[in-house]
DSSP file (Angstrom, degrees, kcal/mol; ACC not computed):
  #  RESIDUE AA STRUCTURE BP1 BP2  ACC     N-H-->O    O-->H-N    N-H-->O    O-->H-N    TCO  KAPPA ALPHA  PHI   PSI    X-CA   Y-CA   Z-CA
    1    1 A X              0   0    0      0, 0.0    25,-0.1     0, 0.0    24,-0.1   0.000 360.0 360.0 360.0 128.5 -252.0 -142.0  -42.8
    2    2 A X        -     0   0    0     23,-0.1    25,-1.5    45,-0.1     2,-0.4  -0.415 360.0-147.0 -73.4 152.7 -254.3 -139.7  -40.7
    3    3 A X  E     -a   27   0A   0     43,-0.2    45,-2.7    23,-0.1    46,-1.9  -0.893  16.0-177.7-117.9 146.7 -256.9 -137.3  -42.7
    4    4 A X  E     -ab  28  49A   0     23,-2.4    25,-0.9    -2,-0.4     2,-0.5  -0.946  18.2-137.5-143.5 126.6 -257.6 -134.0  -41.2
    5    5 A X  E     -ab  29  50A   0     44,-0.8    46,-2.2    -2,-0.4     2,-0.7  -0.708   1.7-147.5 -90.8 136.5 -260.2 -131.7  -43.0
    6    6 A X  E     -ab  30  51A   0     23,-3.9    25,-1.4    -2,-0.5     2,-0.9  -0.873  12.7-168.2-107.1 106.6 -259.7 -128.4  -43.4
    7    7 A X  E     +ab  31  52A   0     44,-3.0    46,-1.9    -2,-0.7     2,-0.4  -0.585  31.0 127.0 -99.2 106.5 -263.0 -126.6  -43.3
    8    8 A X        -     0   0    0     23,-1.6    23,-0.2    -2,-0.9    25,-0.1  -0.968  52.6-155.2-150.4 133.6 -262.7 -122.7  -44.5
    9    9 A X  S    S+     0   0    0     -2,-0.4     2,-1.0     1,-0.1    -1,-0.1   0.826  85.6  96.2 -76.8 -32.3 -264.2 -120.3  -46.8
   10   10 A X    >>  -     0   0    0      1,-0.2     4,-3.9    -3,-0.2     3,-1.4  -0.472  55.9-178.3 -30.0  78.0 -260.9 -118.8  -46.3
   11   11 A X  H 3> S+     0   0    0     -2,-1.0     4,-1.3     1,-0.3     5,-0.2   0.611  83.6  59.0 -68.9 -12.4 -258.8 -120.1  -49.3
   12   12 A X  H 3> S+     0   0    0      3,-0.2     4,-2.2     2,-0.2    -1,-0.3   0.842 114.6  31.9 -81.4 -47.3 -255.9 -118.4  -48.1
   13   13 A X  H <>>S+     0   0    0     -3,-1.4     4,-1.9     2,-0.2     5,-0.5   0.689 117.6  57.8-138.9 -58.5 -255.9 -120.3  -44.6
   14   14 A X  H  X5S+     0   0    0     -4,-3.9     4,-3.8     3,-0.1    -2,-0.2   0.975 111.4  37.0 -48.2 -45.8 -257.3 -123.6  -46.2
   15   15 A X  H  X5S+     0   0    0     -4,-1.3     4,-1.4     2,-0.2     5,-0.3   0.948 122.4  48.1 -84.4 -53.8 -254.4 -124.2  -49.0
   16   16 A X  H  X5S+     0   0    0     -4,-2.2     4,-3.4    -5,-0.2     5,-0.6   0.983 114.4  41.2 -54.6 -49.9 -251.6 -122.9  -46.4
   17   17 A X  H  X5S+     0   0    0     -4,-1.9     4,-0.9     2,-0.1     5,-0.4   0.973 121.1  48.4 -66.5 -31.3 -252.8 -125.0  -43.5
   18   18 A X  H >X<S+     0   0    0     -4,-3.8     4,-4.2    -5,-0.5     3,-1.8   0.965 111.0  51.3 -24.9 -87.7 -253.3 -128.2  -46.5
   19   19 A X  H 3< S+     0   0    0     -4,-1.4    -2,-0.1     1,-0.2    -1,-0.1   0.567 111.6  43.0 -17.1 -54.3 -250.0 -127.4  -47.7
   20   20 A X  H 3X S+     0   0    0     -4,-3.4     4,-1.2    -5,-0.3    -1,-0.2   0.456 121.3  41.4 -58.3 -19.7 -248.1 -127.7  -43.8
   21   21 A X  H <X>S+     0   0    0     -3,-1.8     5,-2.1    -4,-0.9     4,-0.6   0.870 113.2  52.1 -99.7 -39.0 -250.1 -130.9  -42.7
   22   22 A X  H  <5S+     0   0    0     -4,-4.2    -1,-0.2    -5,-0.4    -3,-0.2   0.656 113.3  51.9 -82.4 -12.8 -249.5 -132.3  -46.5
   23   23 A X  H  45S+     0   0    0     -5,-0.3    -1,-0.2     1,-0.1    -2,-0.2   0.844 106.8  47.1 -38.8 -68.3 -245.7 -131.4  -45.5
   24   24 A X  H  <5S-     0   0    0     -4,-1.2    -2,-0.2     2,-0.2    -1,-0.1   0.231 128.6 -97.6 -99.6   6.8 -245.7 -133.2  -42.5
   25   25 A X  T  <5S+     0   0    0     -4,-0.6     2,-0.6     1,-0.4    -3,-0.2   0.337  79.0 130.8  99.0  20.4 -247.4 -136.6  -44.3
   26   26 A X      < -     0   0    0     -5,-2.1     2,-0.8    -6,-0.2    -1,-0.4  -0.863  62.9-125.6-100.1 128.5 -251.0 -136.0  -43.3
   27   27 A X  E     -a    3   0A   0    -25,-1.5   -23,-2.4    -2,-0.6     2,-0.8  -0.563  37.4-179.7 -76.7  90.8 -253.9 -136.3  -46.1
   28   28 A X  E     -a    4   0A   0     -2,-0.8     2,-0.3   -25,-0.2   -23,-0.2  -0.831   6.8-168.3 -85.2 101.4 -255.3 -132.9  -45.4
   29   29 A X  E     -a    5   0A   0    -25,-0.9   -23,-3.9    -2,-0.8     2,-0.2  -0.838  16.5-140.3-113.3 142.2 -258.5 -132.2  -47.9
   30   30 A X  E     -a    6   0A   0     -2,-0.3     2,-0.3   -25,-0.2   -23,-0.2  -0.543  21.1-172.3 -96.6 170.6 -259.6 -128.8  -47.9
   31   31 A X  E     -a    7   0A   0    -25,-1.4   -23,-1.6   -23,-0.2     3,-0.1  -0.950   9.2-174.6-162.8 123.4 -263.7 -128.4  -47.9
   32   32 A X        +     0   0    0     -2,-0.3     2,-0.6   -25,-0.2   -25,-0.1   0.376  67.8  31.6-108.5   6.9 -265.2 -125.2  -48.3
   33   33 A X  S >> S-     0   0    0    -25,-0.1     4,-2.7     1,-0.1     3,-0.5  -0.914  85.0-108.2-140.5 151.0 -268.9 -125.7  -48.0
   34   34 A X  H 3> S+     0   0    0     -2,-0.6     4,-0.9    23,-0.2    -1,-0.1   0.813 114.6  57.6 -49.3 -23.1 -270.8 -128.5  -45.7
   35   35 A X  H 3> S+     0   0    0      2,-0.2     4,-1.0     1,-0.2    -1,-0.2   0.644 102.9  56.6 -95.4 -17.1 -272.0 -130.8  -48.5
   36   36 A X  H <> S+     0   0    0     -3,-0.5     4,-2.3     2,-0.1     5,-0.4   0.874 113.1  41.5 -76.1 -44.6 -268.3 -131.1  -49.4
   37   37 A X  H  X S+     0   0    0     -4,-2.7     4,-1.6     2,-0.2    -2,-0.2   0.939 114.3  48.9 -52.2 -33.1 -267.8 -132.4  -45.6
   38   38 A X  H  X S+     0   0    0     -4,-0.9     4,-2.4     1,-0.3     5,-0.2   0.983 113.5  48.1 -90.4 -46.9 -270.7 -134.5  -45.6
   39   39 A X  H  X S+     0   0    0     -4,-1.0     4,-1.9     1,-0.2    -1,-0.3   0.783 112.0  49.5 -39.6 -31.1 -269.5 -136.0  -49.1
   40   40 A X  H >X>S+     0   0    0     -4,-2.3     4,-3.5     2,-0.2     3,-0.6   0.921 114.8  45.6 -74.5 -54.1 -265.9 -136.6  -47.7
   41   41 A X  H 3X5S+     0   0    0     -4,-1.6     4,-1.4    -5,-0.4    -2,-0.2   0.801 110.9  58.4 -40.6 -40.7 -267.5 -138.4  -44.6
   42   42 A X  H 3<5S+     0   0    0     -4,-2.4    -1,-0.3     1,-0.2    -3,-0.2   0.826 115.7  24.3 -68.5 -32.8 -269.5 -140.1  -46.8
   43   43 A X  H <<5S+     0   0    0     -4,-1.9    -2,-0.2    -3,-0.6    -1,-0.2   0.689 135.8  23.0-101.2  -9.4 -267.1 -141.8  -48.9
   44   44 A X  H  <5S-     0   0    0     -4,-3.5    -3,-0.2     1,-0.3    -2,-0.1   0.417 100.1-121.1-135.4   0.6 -264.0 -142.1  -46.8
   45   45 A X     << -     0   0    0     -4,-1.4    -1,-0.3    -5,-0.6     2,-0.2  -0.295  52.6 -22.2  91.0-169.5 -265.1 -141.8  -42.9
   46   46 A X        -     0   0    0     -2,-0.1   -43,-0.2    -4,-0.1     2,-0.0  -0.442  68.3-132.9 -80.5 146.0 -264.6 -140.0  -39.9
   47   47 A X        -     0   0    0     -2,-0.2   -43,-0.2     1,-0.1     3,-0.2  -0.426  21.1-113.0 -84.3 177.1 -260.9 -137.8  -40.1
   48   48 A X  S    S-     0   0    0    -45,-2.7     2,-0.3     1,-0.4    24,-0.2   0.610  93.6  -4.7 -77.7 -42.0 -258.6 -137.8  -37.4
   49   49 A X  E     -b    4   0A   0    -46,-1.9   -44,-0.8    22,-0.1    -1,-0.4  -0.918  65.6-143.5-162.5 146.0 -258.9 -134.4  -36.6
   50   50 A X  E     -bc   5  73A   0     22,-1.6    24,-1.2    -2,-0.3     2,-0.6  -0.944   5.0-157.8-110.1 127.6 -260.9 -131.4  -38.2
   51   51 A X  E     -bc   6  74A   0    -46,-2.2   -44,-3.0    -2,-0.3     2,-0.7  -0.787  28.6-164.3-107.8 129.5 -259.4 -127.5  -38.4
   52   52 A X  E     -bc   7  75A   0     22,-1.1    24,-2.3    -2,-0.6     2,-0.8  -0.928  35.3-132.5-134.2 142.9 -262.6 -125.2  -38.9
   53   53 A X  E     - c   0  76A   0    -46,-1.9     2,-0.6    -2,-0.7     6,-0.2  -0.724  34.6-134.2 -90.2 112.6 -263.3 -121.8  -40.0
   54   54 A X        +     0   0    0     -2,-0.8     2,-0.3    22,-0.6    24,-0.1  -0.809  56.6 143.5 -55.7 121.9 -266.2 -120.6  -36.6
   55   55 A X    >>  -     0   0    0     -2,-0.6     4,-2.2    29,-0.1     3,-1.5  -0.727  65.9-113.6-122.2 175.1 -268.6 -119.0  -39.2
   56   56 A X  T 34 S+     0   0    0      1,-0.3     4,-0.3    -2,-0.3    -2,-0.0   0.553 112.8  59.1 -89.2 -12.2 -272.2 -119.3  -38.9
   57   57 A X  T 34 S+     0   0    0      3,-0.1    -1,-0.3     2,-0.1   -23,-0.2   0.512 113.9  32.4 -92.9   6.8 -272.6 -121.4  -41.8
   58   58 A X  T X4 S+     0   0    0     -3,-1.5     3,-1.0    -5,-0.1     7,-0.3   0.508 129.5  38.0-123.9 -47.4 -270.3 -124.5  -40.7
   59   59 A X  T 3< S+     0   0    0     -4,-2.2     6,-0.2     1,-0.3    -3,-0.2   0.961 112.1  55.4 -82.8 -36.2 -271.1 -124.1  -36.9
   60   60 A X  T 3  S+     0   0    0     -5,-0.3     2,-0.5    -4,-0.3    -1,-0.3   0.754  92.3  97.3 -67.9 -10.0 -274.9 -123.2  -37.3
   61   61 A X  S X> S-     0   0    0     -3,-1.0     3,-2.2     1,-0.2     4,-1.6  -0.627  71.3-149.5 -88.9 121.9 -275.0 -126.5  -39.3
   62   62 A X  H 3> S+     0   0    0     -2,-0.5     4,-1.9     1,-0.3     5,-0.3   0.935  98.1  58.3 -73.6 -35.8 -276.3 -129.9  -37.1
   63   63 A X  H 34 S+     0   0    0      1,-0.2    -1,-0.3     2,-0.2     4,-0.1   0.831 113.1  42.0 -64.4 -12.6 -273.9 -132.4  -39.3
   64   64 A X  H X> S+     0   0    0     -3,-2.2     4,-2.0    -6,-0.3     3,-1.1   0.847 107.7  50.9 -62.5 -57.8 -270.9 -130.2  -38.1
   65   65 A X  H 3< S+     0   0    0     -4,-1.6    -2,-0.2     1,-0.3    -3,-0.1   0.550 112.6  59.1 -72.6  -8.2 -271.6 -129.6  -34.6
   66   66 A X  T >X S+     0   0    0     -4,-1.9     4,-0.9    -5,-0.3     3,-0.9   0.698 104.7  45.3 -85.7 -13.9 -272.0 -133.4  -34.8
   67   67 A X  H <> S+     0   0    0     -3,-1.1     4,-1.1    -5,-0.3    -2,-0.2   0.729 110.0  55.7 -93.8 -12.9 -268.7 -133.9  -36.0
   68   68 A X  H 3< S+     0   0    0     -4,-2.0    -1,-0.3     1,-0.2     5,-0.2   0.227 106.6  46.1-105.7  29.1 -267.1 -131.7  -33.6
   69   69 A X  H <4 S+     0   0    0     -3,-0.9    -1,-0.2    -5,-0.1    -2,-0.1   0.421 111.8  52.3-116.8   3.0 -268.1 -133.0  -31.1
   70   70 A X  H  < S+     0   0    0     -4,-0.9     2,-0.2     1,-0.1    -2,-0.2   0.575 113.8  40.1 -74.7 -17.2 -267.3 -136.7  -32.3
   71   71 A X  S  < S-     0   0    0     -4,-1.1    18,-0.3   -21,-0.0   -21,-0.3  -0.998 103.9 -74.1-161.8 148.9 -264.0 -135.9  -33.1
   72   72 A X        -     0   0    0     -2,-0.2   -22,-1.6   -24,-0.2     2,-0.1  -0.052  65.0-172.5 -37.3  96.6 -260.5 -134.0  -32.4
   73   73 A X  E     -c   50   0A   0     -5,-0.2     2,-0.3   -24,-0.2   -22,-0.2  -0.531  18.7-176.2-104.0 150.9 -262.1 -130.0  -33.5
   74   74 A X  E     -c   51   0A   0    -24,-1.2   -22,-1.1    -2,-0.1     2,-0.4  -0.906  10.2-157.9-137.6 158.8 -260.1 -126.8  -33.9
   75   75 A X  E     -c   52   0A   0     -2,-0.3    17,-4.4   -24,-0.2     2,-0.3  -0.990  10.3-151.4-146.3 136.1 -262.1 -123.4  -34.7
   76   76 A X  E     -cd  53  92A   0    -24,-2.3   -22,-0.6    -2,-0.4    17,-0.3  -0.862  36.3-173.5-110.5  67.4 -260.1 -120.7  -36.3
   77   77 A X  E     - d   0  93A   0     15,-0.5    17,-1.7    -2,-0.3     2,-0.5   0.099  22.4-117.1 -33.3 138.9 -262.3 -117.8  -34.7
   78   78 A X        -     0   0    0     15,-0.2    -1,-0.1     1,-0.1    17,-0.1  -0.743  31.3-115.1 -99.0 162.4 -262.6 -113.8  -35.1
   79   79 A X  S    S+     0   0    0     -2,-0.5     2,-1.3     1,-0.2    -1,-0.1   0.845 113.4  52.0 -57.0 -26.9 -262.0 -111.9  -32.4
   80   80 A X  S    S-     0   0    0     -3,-0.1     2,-0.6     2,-0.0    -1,-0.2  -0.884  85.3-157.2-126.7  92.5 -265.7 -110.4  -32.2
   81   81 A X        +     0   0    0     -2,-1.3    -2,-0.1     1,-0.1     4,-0.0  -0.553  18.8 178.0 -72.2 114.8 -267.1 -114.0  -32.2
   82   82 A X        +     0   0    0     -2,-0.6     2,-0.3     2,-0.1    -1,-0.1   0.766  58.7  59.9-104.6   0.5 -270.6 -113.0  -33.5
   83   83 A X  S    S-     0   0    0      1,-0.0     2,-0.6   -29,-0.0    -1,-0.0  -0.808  98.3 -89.0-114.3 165.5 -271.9 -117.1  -33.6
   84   84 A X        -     0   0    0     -2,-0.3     2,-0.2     1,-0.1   -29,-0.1  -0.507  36.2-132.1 -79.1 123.2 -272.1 -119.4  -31.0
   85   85 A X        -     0   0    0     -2,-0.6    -1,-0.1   -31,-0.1     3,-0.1  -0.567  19.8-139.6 -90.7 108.5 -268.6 -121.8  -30.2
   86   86 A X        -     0   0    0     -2,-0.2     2,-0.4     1,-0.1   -17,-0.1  -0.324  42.9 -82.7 -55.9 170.7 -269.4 -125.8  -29.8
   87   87 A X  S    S+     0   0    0    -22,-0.1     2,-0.3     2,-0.0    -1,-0.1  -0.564  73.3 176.8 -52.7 118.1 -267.4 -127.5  -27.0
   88   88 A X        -     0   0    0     -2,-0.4   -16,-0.1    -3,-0.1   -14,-0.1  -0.943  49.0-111.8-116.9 157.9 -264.2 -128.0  -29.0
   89   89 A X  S    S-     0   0    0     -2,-0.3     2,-0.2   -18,-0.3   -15,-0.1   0.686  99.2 -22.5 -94.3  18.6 -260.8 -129.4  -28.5
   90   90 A X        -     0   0    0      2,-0.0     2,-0.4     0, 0.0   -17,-0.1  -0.918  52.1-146.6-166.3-173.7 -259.3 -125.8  -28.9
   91   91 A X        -     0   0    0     -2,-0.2     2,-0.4   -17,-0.1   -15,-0.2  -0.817  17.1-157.5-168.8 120.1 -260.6 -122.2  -30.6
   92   92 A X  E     -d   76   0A   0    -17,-4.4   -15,-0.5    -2,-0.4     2,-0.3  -0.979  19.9-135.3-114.8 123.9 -257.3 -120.2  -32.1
   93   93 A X  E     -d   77   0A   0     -2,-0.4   -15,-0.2   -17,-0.3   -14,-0.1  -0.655  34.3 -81.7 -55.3 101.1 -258.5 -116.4  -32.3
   94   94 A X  S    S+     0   0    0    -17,-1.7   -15,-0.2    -2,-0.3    -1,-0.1  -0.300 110.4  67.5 -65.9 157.4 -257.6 -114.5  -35.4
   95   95 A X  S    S+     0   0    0    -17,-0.1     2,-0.3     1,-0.0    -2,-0.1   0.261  83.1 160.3 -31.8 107.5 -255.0 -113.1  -36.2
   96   96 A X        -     0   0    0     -4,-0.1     2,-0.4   -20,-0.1     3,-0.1  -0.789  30.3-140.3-120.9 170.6 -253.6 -116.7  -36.3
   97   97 A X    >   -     0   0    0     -2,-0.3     3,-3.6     1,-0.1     4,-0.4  -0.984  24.1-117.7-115.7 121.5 -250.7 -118.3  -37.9
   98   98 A X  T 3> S+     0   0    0     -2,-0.4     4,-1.7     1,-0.4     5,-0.2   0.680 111.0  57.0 -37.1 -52.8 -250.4 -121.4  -39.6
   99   99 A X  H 3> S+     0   0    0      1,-0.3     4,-0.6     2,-0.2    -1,-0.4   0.571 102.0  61.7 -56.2  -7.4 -247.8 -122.7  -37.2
  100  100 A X  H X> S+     0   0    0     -3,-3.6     3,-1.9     2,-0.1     4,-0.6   0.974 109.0  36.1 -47.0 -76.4 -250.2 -122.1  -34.7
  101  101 A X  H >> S+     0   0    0     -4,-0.4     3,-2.5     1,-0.2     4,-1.6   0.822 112.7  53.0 -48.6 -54.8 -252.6 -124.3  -36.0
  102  102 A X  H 3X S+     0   0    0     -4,-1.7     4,-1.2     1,-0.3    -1,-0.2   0.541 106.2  64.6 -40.0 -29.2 -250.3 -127.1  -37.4
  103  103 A X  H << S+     0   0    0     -3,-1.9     4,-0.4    -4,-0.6    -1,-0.3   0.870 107.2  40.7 -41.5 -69.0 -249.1 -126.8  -33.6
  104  104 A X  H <X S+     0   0    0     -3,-2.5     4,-1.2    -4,-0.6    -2,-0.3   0.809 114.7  48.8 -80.6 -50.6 -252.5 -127.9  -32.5
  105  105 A X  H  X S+     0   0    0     -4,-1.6     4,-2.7     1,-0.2     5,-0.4   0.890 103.7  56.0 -71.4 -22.2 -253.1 -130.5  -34.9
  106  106 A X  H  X S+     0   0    0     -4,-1.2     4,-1.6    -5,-0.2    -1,-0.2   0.873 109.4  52.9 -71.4 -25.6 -250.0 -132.2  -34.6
  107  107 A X  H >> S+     0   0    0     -4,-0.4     3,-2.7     1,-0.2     4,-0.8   0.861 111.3  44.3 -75.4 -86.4 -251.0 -132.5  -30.8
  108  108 A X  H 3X S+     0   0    0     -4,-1.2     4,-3.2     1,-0.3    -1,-0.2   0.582 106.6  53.4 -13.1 -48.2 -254.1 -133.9  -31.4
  109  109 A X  H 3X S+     0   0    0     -4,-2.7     4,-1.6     1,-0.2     5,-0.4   0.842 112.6  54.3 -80.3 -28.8 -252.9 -136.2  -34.0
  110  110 A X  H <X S+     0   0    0     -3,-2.7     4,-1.0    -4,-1.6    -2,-0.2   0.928 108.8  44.7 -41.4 -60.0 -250.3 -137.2  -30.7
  111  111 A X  H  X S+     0   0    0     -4,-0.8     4,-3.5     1,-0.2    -2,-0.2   0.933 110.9  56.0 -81.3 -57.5 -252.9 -137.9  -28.2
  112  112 A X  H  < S+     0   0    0     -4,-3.2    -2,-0.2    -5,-0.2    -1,-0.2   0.737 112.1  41.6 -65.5  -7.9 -255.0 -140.0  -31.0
  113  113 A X  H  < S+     0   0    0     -4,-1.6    -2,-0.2     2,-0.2    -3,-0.2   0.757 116.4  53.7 -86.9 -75.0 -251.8 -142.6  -31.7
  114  114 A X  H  <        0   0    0     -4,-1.0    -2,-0.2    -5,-0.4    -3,-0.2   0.664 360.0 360.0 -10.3 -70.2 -251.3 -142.6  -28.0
  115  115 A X     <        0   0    0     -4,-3.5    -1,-0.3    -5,-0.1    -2,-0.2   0.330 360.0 360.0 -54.8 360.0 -254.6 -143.6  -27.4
């Protein structure tokens, strides 16, 4: 079963996009702070693909910007991006919609069975 972390201070946006992925049979853990990421990482490995809220306290952090660039990233941005965007493998703009995202991870998760 693929894990995809959902990293957001947004609880709204964490529990829906959980909720769709946990739907569709993917072990989605939600994480709102970095020392919950490095603790998932720690005990259970790298995820399949990670959904991230761009704020300056997940992106500015170096054990994040290593994991996105190690592994399948999506960044849930604002429109007046005021921190700096790793290389990712997409950045959805707010307003977004969950099916957006789910959209994007399901691709991802496509491309990693393929591969």
């Amino acid at each position: 079963m693929p894990v995809v972390l959902v990293v957001a201070r947004d609880w709204k946006l964490r529990a829906s996009v959980r909720a769709e992925l946990r739907e569709m049979g993917v072990d989605a853990l939600g994480m709102d702070s970095v020392d919950e990421v490095k603790r998932a990482i720690a005990s259970g490995g790298l995820p399949s693909v990670m959904v991230v809220e761009a704020l300056a306290e997940f992106l500015g952090d170096s054990r994040i910007q290593d994991l996105v660039r190690q592994i399948p990233a999506i960044l849930i941005a604002p429109r007046t991006v005021n921190v700096s965007l790793p290389e990712a493998s997409a950045v959805i703009y707010r307003p977004v919609r969950v099916a957006d995202i789910i959209v994007r991870v399901r691709d991802l998760l496509a491309r990693e069975h393929a591969g």
